[in-house]
ChimeraX commands (.cxc) that place a marker at each C-alpha (Angstrom):
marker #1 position 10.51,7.40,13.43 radius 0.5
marker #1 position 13.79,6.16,14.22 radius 0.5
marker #1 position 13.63,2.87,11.89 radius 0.5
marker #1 position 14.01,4.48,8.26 radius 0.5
marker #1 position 11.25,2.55,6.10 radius 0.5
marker #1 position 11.92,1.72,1.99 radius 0.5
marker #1 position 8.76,3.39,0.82 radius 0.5
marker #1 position 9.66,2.42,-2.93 radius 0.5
marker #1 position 10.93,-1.19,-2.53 radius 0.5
marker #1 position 13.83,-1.38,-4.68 radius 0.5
marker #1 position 13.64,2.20,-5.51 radius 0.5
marker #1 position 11.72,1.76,-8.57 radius 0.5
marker #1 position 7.94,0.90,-9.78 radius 0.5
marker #1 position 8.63,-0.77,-12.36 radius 0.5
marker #1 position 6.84,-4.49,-12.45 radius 0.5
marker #1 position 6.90,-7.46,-15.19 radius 0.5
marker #1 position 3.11,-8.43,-15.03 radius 0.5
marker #1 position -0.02,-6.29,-13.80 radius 0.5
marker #1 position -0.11,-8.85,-11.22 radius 0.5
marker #1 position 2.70,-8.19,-9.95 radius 0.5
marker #1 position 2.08,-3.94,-9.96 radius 0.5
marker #1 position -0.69,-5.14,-8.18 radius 0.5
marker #1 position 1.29,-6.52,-5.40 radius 0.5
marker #1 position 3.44,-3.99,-5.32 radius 0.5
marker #1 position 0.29,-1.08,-5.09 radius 0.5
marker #1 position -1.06,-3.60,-2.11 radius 0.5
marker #1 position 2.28,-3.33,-0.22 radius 0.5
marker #1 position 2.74,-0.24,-1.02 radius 0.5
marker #1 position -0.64,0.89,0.63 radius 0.5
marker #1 position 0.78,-1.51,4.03 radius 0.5
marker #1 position 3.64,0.84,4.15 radius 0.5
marker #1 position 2.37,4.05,3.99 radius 0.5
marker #1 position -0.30,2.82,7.07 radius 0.5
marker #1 position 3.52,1.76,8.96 radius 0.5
marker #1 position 4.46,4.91,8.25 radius 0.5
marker #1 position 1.56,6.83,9.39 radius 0.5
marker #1 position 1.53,4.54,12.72 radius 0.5
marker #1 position 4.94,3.20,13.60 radius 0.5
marker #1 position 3.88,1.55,16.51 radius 0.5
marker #1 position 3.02,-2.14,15.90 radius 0.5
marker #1 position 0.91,-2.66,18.81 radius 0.5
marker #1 position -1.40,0.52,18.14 radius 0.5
marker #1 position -1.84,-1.22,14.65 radius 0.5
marker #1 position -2.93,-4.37,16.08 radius 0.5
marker #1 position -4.95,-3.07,18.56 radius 0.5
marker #1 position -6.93,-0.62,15.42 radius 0.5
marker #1 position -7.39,-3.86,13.10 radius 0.5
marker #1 position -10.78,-5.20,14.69 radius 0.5
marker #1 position -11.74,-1.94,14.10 radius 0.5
marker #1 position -11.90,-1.27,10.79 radius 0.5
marker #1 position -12.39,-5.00,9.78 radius 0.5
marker #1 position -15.37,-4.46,10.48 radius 0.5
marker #1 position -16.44,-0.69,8.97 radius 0.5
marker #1 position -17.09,-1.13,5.56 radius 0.5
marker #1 position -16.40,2.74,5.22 radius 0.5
marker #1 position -13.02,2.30,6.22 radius 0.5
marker #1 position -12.62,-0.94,4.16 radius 0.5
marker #1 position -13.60,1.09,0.99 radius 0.5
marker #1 position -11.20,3.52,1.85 radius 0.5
marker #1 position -8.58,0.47,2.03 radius 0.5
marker #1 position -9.40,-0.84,-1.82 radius 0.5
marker #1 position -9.36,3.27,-2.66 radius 0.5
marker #1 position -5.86,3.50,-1.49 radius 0.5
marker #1 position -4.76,0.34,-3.31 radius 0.5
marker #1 position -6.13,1.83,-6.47 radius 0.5
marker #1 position -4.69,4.63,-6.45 radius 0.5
marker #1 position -1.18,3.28,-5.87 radius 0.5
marker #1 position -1.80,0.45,-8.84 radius 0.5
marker #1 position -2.78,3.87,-11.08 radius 0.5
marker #1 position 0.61,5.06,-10.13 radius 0.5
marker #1 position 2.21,1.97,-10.66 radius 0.5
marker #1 position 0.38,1.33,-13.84 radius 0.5
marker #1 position 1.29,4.56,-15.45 radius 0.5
marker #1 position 4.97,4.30,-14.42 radius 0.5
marker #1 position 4.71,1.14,-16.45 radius 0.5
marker #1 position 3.57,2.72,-19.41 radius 0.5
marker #1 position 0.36,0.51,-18.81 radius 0.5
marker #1 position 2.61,-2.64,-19.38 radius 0.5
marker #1 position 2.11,-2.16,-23.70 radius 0.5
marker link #1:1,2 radius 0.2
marker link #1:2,3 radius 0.2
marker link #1:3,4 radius 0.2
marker link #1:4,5 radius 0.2
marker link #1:5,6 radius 0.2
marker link #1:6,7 radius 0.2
marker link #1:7,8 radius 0.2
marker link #1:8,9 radius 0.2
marker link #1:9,10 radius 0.2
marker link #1:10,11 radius 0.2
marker link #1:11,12 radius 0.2
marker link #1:12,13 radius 0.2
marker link #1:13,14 radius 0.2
marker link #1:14,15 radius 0.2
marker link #1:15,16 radius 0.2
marker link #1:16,17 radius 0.2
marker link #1:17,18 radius 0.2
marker link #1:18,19 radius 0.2
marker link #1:19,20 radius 0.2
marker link #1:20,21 radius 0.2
marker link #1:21,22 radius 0.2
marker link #1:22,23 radius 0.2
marker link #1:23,24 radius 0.2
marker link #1:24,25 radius 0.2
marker link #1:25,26 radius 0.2
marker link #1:26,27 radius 0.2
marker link #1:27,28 radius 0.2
marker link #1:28,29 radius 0.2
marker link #1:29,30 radius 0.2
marker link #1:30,31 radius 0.2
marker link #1:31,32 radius 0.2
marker link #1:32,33 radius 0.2
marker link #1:33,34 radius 0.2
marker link #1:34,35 radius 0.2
marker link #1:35,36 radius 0.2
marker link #1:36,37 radius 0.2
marker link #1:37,38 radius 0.2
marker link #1:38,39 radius 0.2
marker link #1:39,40 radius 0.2
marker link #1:40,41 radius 0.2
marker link #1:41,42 radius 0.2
marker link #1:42,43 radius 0.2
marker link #1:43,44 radius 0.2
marker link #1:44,45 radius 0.2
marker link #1:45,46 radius 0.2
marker link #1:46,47 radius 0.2
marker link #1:47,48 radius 0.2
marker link #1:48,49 radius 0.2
marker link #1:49,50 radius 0.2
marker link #1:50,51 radius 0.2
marker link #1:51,52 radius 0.2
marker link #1:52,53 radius 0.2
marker link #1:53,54 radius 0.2
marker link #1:54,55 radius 0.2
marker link #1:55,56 radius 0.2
marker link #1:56,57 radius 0.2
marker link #1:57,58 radius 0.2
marker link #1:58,59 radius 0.2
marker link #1:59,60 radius 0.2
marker link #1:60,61 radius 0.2
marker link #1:61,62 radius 0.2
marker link #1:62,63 radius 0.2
marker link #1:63,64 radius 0.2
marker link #1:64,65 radius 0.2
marker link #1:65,66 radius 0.2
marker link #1:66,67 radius 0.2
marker link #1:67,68 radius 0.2
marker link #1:68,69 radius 0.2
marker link #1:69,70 radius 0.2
marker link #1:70,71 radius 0.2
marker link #1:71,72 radius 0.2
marker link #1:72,73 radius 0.2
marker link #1:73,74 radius 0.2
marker link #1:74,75 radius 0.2
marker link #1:75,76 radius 0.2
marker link #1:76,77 radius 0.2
marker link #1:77,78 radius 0.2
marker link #1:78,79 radius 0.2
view
């Protein structure tokens, strides 16, 4: 890939709120499909597709989860 992507935006996990470890897990999960599948218009052209496969949606929400777990423990669970 010849455009380097920041997979850890600001280099760190740390987040005030859940919420906003949430956000982070959700982008988080967007970069790692840019990563996978650097070219935009492939991307586009794959949405329809899985917008409607409720397999790959679940797969979607799995991926978020386990990125907020990550994010949540690196937070010490926000205590």
């Amino acid at each position: 890939m010849s455009t380097l992507v920041e997979l850890i935006p600001g280099n760190s996990l740390i987040t005030a709120t859940p919420e906003e470890g949430r956000q982070l897990a959700i982008k988080l999960s967007r970069l790692i499909i840019k990563v996978t599948q650097p070219d935009a218009a492939i991307r586009e052209k794959l949405r329809p597709v899985y917008a409607e496969d409720a397999a790959m949606l679940i797969a979607i929400g799995q991926t978020v989860a386990i990125e907020f777990a990550t994010i949540a423990a690196a937070n010490n669970f926000w205590k």
